[in-house]
N, C-alpha and C positions, 0 to 999 in steps of 0.2 A: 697081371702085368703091372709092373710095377708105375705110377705119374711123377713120380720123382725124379726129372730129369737134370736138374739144375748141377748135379757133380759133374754127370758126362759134359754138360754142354759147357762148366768151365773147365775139364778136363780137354774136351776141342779147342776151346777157345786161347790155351796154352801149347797145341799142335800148328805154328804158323807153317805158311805157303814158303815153300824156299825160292820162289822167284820173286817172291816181295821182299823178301831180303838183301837179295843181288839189286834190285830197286835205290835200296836205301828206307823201305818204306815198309816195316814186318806189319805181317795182317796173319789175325788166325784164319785157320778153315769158315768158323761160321761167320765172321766180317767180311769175307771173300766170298760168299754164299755157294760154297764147294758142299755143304752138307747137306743133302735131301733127304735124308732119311735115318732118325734115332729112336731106338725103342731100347729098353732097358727091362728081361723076360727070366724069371728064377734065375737071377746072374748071370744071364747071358745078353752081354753088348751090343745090339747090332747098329750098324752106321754103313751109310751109302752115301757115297761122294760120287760128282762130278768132278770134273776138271774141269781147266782151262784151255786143253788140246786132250783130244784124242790123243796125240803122240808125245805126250809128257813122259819124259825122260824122268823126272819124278817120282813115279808112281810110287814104286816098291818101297821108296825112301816115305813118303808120306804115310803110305799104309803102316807101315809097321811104325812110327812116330803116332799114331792112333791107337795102334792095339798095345805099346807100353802107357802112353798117357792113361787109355781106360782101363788097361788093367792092374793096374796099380792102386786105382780105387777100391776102398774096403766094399764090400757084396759084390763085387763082379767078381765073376771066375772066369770066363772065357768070353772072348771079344774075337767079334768077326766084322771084317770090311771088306765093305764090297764096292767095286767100281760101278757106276750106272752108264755104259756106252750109249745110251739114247738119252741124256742127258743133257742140252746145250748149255754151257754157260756163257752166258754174257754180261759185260762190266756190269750191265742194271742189276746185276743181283747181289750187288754188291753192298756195305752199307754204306748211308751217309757220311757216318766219319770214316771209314776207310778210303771211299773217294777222296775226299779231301787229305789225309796225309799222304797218299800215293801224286794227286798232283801238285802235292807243295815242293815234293823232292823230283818231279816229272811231269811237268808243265804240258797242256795237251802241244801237239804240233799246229804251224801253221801251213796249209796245203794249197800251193797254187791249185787255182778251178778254170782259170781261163786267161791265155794272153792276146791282149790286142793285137792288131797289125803293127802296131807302133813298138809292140817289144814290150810292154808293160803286162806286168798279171796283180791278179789281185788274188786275198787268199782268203780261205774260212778257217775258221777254228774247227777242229775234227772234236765230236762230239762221242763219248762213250758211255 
């Protein structure tokens, strides 16, 4: 098995999320922390993603945006993706800098938590 990861992993990292785009804010797969799983095995790819929902309309569009980014790399010959449905993602697996230009262009919200009797609410910052 080959340790030489660093083509695949910028050949992911040129695979961005298409709803970070719709954002304003492109992030690749592994800035997004959609990637769990890369091995690179006598030329053969393998890569396991999560998502962001279970019901990402997405899919098919990312998978195969995977399997030409790595297989276009010289020693891979066949590239396989696999979706991981026990997977959660959540924004913390995210990286630091892709936090940060996703709320530059999308500010967290602020959510009322509680209104007085008086008609007054106060709000939190929703944290992700």
């Amino acid at each position: 098995m080959s340790t030489d990861l660093a083509p695949l992993e910028a050949a992911l990292d040129r695979v961005v999320d298409p709803c970070s785009i719709a954002t304003g804010a492109p992030i690749g797969l592994r800035e997004m922390g959609l990637v769990t799983g890369l091995t690179l095995d006598g030329g053969h790819a393998r890569v396991t993603l999560s998502l962001t929902s279970p019901m990402c309309w997405q899919m098919t569009n990312i998978v195969d945006m995977v399997k030409q980014e790595l297989g276009a790399l010289e020693g891979v010959t066949w590239v396989s993706c696999e979706i991981d449905p026990a997977a959660d993602w959540m924004p913390d697996r995210m990286s630091a800098g892709a936090k940060t230009r996703l709320r530059a262009v999308r500010p967290l919200p602020i959510a009322p938590v509680a209104i007085s009797p008086s008609g007054n609410s106060e709000g939190v910052r929703i944290r992700s």
